[in-house]
C-alpha positions in Angstrom: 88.7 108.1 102.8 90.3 111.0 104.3 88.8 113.4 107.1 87.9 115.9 104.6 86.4 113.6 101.6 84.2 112.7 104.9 83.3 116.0 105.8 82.0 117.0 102.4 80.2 113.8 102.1 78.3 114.8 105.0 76.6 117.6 102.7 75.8 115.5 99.7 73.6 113.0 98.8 72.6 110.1 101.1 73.9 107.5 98.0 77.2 109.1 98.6 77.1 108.9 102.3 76.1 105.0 101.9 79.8 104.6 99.7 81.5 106.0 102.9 82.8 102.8 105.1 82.0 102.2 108.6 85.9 101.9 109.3 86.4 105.4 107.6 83.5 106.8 109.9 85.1 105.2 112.9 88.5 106.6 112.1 87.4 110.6 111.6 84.8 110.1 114.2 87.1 112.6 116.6 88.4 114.8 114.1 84.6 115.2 112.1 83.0 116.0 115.5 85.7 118.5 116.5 85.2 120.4 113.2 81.0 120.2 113.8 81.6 121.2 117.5 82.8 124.6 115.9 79.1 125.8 114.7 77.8 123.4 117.2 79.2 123.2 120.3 76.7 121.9 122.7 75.0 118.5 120.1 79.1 117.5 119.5 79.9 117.9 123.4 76.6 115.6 123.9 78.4 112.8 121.3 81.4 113.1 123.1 80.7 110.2 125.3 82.9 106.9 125.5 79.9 104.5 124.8 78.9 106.1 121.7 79.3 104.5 118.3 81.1 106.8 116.3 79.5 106.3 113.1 76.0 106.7 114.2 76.8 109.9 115.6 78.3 110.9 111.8 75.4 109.2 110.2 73.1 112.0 112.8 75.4 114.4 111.2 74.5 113.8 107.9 70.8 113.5 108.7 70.6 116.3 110.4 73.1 118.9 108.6 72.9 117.4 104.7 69.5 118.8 104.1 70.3 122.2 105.5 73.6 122.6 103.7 73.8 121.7 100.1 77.8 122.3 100.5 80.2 122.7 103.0 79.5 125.6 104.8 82.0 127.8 105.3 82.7 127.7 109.2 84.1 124.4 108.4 87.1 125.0 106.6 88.3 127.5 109.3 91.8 129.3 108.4 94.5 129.0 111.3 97.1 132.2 111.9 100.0 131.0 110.8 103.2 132.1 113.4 105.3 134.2 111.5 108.9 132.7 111.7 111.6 134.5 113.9 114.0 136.2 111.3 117.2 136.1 112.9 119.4 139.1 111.9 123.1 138.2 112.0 125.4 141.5 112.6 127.8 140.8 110.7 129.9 143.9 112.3 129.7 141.6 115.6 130.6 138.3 114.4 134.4 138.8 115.4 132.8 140.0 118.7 130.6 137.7 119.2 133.4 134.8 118.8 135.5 136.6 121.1 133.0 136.7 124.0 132.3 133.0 123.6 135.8 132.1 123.9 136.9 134.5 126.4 134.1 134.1 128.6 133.4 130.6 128.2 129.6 131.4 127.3 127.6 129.5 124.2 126.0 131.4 121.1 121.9 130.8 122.3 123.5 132.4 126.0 124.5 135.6 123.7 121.0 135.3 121.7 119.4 135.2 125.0 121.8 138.7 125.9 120.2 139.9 122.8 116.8 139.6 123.3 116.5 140.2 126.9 118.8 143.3 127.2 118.9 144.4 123.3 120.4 148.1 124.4 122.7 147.0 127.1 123.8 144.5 124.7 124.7 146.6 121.4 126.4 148.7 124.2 128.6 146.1 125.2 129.3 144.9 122.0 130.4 148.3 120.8 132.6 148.7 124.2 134.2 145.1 123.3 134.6 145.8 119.6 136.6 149.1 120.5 139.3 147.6 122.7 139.5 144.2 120.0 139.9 147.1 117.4 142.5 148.8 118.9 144.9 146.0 120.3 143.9 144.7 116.3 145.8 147.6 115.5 148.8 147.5 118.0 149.8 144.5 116.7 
């Protein structure tokens, strides 16, 4: 069984609890008494001992949580913020630029990046500085 099919077992019947293998207990011990230690913190903290059996402690979790809760409450299934990705924004008007730096200077694309996001003003300054002279001698010839 998986750590969740666990998790609601603990809320149903105790004939359903009995299918659940000791192995299965064993495994999700950890994981099952993290999730409890959410609601309560101090009774999983006490199980958190190295000589404890795991599956007696879920087997005290069932006992003493399946006849309070007739389902999984909803503290268990906890949502997590989810990190909004970095959208890198490519300029394409300094690509040309960009490639000239690196080769001129000898410096690498996540050394510009780091230009970018430490000194963004500074930086676009530069850039249009660098794009001006690459512009004109372009032009010349």
């Amino acid at each position: 069984m998986e750590l969740f099919d666990i998790v609601k077992c603990i809320f149903k019947s105790d004939k359903e609890w009995e299918a659940v293998g000791r192995n299965d207990k064993n495994r999700n011990f950890f994981m099952t008494n993290r999730i409890m230690s959410i609601q309560f913190p101090v009774q999983a903290q006490q199980f958190n001992h190295v000589k404890i059996s795991p599956d007696l402690v879920l087997d005290w979790w069932h006992s003493a949580l399946g006849n309070k809760f007739k389902s999984p409450p909803k503290w268990i299934f906890t949502s997590t913020i989810k990190k909004q990705q970095d959208k890198v924004e490519k300029d394409k008007k300094f690509e040309d630029v960009e490639f000239f730096i690196c080769q001129k200077f000898e410096l690498s694309k996540r050394e510009l990046n780091e230009l970018k996001t430490f000194f963004p003003l500074e930086y676009s300054k530069w850039m249009l500085s660098i794009q001006q002279q690459i512009g004109s001698s372009k032009k010349e010839s």
